[in-house]
N, C-alpha and C positions, 0 to 999 in steps of 0.2 A: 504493500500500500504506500510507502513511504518514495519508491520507485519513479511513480508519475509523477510527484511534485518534483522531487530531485532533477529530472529529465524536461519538465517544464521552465527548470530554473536556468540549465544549460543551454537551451532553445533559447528563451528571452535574450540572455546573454549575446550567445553569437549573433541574433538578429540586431542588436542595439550596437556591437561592433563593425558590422556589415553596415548601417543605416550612417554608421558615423563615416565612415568611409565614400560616404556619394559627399557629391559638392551640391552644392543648391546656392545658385544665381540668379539674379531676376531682376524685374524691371517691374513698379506696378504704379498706376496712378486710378484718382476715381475722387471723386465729390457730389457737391448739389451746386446746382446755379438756378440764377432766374432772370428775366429783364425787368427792368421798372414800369415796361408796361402792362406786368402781371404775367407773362407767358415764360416759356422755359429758356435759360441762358441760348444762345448764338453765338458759335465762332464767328469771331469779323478775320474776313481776308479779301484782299483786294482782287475783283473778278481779274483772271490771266495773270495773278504770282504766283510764283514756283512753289510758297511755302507763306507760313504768318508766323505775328509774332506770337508765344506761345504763352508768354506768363499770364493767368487769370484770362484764360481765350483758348481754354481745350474743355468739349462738352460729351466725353467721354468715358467710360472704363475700360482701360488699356492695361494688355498684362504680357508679359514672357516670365513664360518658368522655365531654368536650365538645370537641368538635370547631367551631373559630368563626373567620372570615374575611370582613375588612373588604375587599367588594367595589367600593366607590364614595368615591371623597373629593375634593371639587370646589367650589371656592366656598362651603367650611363646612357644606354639605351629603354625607351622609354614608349608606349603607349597610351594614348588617353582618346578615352571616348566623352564623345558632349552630344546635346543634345535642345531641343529649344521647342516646347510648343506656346503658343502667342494667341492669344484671344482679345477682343474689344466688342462692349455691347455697348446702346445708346447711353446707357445711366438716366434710364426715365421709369425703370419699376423696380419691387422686389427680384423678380423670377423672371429673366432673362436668355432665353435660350441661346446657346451660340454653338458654333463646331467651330472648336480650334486648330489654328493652323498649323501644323509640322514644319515648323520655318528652320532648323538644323536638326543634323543627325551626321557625325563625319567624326571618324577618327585618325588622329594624329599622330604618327610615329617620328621620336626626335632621337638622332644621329645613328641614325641606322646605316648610313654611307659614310666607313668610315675614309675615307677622303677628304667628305666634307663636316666636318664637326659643327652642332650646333645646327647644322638645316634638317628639316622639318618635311616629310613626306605625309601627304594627305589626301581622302577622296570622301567624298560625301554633301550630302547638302549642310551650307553656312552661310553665317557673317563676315564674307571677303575682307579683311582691312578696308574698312567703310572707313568713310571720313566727311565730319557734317558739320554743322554750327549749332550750337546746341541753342539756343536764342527762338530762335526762328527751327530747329526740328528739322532742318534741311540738311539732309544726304549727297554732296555733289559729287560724290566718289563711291557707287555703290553698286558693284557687279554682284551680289551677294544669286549664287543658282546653285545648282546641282551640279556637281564640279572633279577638280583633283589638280596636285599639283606639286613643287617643292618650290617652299621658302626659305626665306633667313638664309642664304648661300652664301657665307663669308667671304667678297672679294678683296678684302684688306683697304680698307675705308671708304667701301659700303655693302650695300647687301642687297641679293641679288631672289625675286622671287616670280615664275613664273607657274602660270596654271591655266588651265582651259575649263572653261563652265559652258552649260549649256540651261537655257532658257526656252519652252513653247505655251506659247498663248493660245487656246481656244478660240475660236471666230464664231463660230454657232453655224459652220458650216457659208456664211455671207463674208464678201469683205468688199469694202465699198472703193471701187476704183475708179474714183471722178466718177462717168455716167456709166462705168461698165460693171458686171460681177463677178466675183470667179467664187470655184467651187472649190476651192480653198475651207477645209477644215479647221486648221491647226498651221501659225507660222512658228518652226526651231530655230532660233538663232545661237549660231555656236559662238564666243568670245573670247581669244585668248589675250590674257591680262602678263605684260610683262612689265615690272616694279624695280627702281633701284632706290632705296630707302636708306636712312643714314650714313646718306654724305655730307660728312662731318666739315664744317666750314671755317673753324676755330673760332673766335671770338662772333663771327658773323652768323652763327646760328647754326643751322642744316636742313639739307637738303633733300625730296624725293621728287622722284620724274617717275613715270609712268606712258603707256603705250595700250589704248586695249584696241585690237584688230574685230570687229565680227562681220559674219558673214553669214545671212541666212540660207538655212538648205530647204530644197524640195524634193519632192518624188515624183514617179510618174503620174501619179492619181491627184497630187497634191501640187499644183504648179502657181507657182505665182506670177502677177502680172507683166507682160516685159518691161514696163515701166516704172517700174518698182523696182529703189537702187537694194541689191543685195547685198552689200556689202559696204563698209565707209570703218573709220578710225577717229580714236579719242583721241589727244594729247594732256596730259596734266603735271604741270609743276607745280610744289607747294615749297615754299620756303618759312622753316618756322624760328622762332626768334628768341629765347627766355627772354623777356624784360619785366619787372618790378614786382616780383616775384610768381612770375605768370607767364603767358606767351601770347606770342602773336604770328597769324599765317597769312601769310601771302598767297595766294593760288591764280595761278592762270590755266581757262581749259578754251583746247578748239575740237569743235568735230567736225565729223562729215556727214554725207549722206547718210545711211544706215543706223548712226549714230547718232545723227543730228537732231532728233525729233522725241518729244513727249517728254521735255525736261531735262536732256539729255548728262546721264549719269555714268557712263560709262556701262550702263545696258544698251539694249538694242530700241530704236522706238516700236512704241506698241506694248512695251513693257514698262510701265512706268515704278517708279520708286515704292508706291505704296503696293501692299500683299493685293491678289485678290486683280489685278486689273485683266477685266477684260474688254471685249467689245472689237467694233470694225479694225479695220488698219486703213491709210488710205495712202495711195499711192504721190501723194506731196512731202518725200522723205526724203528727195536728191535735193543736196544744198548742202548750207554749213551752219552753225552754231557758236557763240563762243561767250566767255565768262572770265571777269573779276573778280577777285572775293578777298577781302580782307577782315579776319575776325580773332578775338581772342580773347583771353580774362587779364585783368591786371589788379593790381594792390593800390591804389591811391590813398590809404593812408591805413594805419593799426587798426583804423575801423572800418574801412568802407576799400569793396571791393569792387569788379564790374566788369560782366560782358558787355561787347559788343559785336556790330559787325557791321559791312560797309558791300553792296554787291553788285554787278550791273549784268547784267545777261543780255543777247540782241540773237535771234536767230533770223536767219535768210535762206526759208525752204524755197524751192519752185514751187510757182503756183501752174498743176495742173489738175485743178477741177475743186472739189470739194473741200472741207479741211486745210486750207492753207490757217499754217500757226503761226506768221511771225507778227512778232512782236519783238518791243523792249520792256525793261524789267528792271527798274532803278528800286532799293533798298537801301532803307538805315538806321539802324536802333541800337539803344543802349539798356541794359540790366543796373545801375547801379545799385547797392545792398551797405545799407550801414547796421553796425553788428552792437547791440544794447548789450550782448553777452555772447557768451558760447552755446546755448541754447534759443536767442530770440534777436531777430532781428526787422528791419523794415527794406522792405524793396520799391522800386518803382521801375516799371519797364515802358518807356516809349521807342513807338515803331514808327516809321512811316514809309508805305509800298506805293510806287506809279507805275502806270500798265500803259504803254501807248502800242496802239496797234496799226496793223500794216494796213493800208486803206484796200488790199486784194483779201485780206484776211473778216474786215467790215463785210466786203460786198459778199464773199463766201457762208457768213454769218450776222447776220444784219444787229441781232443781239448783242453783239460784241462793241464795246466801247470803253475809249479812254478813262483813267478813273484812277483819284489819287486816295489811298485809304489811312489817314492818322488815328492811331491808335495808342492808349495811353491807360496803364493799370498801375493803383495803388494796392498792397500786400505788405501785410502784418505775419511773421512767418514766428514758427518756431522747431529750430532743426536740430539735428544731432550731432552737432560741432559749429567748431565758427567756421567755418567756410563756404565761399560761396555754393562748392560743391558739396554740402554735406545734406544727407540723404540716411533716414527720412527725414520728409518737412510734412510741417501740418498750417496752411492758410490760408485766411480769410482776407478775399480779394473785392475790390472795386473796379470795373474796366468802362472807356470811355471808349468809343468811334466814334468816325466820323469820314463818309464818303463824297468828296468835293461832289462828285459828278452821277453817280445814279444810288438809290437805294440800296440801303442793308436790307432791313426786313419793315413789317408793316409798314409800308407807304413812306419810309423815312431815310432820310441820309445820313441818322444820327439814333444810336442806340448805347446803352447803359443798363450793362451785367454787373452780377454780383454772386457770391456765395463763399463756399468752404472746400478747399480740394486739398489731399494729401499726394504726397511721391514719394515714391521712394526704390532705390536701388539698389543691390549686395551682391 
C-alpha cells in the first residue's frame, strides 16, 4: 500500500524537473478602451501608412507563447528546439474564440561544423533576424517563412549568414490581373536572404548589409500572369550607433519589382508583414521601392528616457490596371518617459503620419486620398524596473487624433480614447 504513494512521489518529481527544463517566452498584451463618444476604443492610423503609433492606440488581445528546449549539449555542440504559437482576439467579450497561429517551430544546431565554430545550422519555421521600430510596431526587415539555413559564420570582423525561406499565399483560386484572371490557386515565393552582421566600425558604431533575392515559382497547372515580374531584390543597410546610453539606427532599403510591393519587407508582395494575409495579387508589382528610417532609445537625463523614430518611404510601381500603390509615406514621433521611481513612471507618445498619393493610384481607387494623421497619448505607467524597456507595464492611457483631411470614425476628423492596457514580455 505504501508503494503507490512512494511511486506517485517519484512521478511528480521527475515531471517538475522535466517542466523546469522547457523555456517559456512570450509576448502578451490586452486591456479595455473606449471613445468619448460612448462607443469602443479605435486604432487611429493614417489611411496608406505602413504602421501607427502604438502607445494607448492598440485595440486588441495579442499573444505569443514560446515554448523552447535545449535537446542536445555534448562537446560544445549543441541542439535547441523553439517553438511559437500566437493568437489575437478583438478584446470586446469574455469568451473569444480564436485558432492560433503556428508562427515557429525550427531547431537549431550550434557548431556542429567544426571549421566553423560558433555558426548555427537551422530549418524550420521562425522569426528570421527581424528588425523593427518598436514605436510605431513596424517590421522593415522581416522575411520571417518556412525556411533553413546557417548563420553567425565567423569571417573575422563580421559575420556571415545565409538561408533560403519559402512563403505561399492562397488566392481562393482568383487573382486579379488589371482586367484579366488567371486560374492561379496559390502564389510560392522562394527568398534567399544573404546577411553580413557585425561589422565592427570602432568608435563609429556597426554595421549590417543584407541582400534578399526572391523569385516566384509556378507549375504547369498553376501559371502566373506574363506580366507579372517574378522575381526582383531587396537591398538593406542598417548602421547602429551606442549613444547616451542607448542606440540609434540608421537604415537605408531599395527594392525591386517582386519585392517592391505591399510594404515591402524583404518578403515577396502579396505577402505582407502581418500573419494571416491573404486575398488577390495584382499584377502592378514591376517597379521599385525604397526607405529611410532612423530610430532608436536614448537616456536624456537619470530620469527621463525616449524613443523615437524618423521614416520616409516612396514607392514607384507601374501602373498597369488595377491596384496601383504608390505613394509617399512621411513619419515622426517620439516616446518620451520620465521615471517617478523604478516601478512608476509617466509617458507621452506623439506621432504624426502623411500619406500623399500617386494621382494613377486616386484614379485606380477613387477612395484613396491624401491625409495627415497627429496623434498624441498621455500614460500613467507602472512597470517592473526603471527602464524604458521594462516589461511588464500596467497603464492607464488618454489618446488624442486628429485627421487634417478625411474622417476617423463617426463623421469626424477628431477622436478621443481612453482606458487601461497591460504588456508584457519574458
Amino acid at each position: 500500500m505504501k508503494i503507490l504513494p512512494l511511486a506517485a512521489a517519484v512521478s511528480a518529481a521527475l515531471l517538475a524537473s522535466q517542466a523546469m527544463a522547457v523555456d517559456f517566452h512570450g509576448y502578451l498584451r490586452s486591456g479595455i478602451g473606449a471613445s468619448s463618444d460612448g462607443g469602443d476604443q479605435i486604432a487611429m492610423k493614417a489611411d496608406g501608412a505602413g504602421a501607427k503609433y502604438r502607445l494607448g492606440n492598440e485595440t486588441e488581445t495579442y499573444g505569443e507563447f514560446k515554448f523552447g528546449q535545449e535537446l542536445y549539449n555534448e562537446d560544445g555542440k549543441r541542439f535547441y528546439l523553439d517553438t511559437n504559437m500566437a493568437f489575437s482576439v478583438d478584446q470586446a467579450n469574455d469568451w473569444e474564440s480564436t485558432n492560433p497561429a503556428f508562427r515557429e517551430a525550427v531547431v537549431v544546431g550550434e557548431n556542429l561544423i567544426e571549421s566553423l565554430p560558433g555558426a548555427k545550422i537551422w530549418a524550420g519555421k521562425r522569426f528570421y533576424q527581424r528588425h523593427d521600430s518598436h514605436i510605431i510596431d513596424f517590421y522593415y526587415w522581416n522575411t520571417s517563412a518556412p525556411g533553413g539555413g546557417i548563420e553567425n559564420i565567423d569571417l573575422g570582423g563580421a559575420k556571415m549568414s545565409l538561408a533560403w525561406l519559402r512563403n505561399t499565399q492562397d488566392t481562393g483560386g482568383n487573382s486579379e490581373i488589371g482586367n484579366e484572371w488567371t486560374e492561379a490557386t496559390s502564389f510560392t515565393g522562394n527568398n534567399l536572404d544573404l546577411r553580413f552582421s557585425d561589422i565592427q566600425l570602432g568608435n563609429a558604431g556597426s554595421l549590417e548589409l543584407g541582400v534578399n533575392y526572391a523569385k516566384y515559382s509556378e507549375t504547369d497547372t498553376n501559371k502566373l500572369h506574363s506580366d507579372f515580374a517574378q522575381d526582383g531584390f531587396m537591398l538593406t543597410a542598417e548602421h547602429t550607433l551606442p549613444i547616451m546610453n542607448g542606440f540609434n539606427k540608421f537604415v537605408l532599403q531599395y527594392a525591386s519589382d517582386a519585392m517592391a510591393g505591399n510594404g515591402f519587407s524583404g518578403s515577396l508582395t502579396g505577402f505582407g508583414n502581418q500573419a494571416g494575409s491573404t486575398g488577390t495579387i495584382s499584377k502592378t508589382n514591376s517597379g521599385n521601392a525604397w526607405r529611410v528610417i532612423n530610430h532608436g532609445a536614448i537616456e536624456l537625463s537619470s530620469n527621463i528616457e525616449m524613443l523615437y523614430v524618423g521614416l520616409y518611404e516612396k514607392s514607384d510601381l507601374d501602373n498597369k490596371g488595377f491596384g496601383t500603390d504608390n505613394r509617399e509615406w512621411f513619419s515622426v514621433g517620439v516616446r518620451p518617459m520620465y521615471k517617478w521611481s523604478n516601478t512608476m513612471s509617466t509617458l507621452m507618445e506623439v506621432g504624426y503620419d502623411d500619406v500623399s498619393w500617386d494621382a494613377s493610384a486616386r484614379i485606380a481607387n477613387p477612395s484613396r486620398q491624401d491625409n495627415s494623421l497627429t496623434k498624441v497619448t498621455l500614460a500613467q505607467q507602472w512597470q517592473a524596473g526603471p527602464s524604458i524597456w521594462s516589461r511588464p507595464a500596467l497603464r492607464a492611457f488618454v489618446t488624442y487624433g486628429n485627421n487634417s483631411d478625411i474622417e476617423i470614425a463617426n463623421d469626424s476628423k477628431d477622436q478621443v480614447t481612453f482606458g487601461l492596457q497591460m504588456e508584457a514580455w519574458w
